[in-house]
C-alpha positions, 0 to 999 in steps of 0.5 A: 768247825772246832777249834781250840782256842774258841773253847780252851776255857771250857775244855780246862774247866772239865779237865780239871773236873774231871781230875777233881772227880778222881781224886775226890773218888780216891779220897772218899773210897779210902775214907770209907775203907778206913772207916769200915776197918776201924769198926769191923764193917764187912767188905761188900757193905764197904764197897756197896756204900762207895759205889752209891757215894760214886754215883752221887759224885758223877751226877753232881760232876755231869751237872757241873759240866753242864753249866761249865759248857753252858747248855740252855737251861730251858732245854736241861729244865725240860729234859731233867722235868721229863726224866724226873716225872717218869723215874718219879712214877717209877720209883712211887710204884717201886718205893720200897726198893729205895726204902730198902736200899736206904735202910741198908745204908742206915744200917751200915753206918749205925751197924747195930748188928753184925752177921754172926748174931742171934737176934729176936725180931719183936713182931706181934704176928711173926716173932722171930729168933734167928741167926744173921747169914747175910747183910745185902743192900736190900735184905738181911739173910737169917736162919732159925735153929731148926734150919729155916732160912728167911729172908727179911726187908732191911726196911722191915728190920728198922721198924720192928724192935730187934733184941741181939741175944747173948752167945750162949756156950754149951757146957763141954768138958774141955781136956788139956 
C-alpha cells in the first residue's frame, strides 16, 4: 500500500521539480520574446523556438524524475536503447525533416533575412531571384516577379549563396 511517509522524500523531490519546470519555462519564454522583440523576429518563429526549448526542458525534467524516484537503470537502459534505435532508424530514413527544422532554428537566431526581402539564390542550375512570403520551421515561401510561388528547403537555403537585393523604388512623381 501507499503510504506517505515511505516516499515523502520523493514526492518533495518532484514537487519541487515540477515548480523548477514552471518557472524555468516562464523565464526562458520571456527570455526569447525579449529577444525577438529587440531584433524584429516575426511571432510564429518566436513561438516555434519555445516550443522546441520546451520540449528539451520536459525530456531533461522526465529524466530527472526518473533518477529521483530511482527506476532500475537496467530497465531504463533497455527502454531508452529500445526506443533510441527505432527513432534512430527513423530519423536516418527522415534525416532531412531534422536538417530542416535545424536550419529553421539556425535562421532564427542569425536571421540573415526577414519576409519582405528580395533575395537572389545563387544556384548553378536553378538561380533564383524572389521575394520572401513566409519563414516556417522547415521551408521559406518565395514568389518571383512574375508570380510563381516556390517553396524552397530551409536547409537548402544555408547551403547555397544568398544575395538579399536592395529595395528598388519606382520613379513616381509625388503631389503634395
Amino acid at each position: 500500500m501507499f503510504s506517505f511517509k515511505e516516499y515523502s522524500q520523493e514526492i518533495i523531490s518532484t514537487l519541487i521539480l515540477l515548480l523548477i519546470l514552471i518557472a524555468m519555462r516562464m523565464i526562458v519564454s520571456k527570455l526569447i520574446r525579449r529577444y525577438a522583440s529587440s531584433s524584429q523576429l516575426l511571432e510564429h518563429r518566436t513561438n516555434l523556438v519555445i516550443k522546441y526549448i520546451h520540449l528539451l526542458m520536459n525530456i531533461l525534467v522526465a529524466i530527472c524524475l526518473v533518477v529521483i524516484w530511482g527506476v532500475d537503470t537496467k530497465d531504463i537502459f533497455f527502454y531508452v536503447s529500445s526506443i533510441a534505435t527505432v527513432i534512430g532508424v527513423a530519423m536516418f530514413a527522415q534525416w532531412s525533416i531534422l536538417s530542416n527544422i535545424t536550419s529553421g532554428m539556425i535562421l532564427f537566431f542569425s536571421f540573415p533575412f526577414r519576409i519582405g526581402d528580395t533575395i537572389k539564390i545563387h544556384d548553378k542550375d536553378f538561380p533564383i531571384e524572389a521575394e520572401i512570403e513566409d519563414i516556417s520551421a522547415f521551408h521559406v515561401n518565395l514568389r518571383t516577379k512574375e508570380g510563381e510561388r516556390i517553396i524552397f528547403p530551409n536547409n537548402l537555403l544555408l547551403q547555397k549563396g544568398i544575395s538579399i537585393m536592395p529595395v528598388q523604388y519606382e520613379d513616381k512623381e509625388f503631389f503634395d
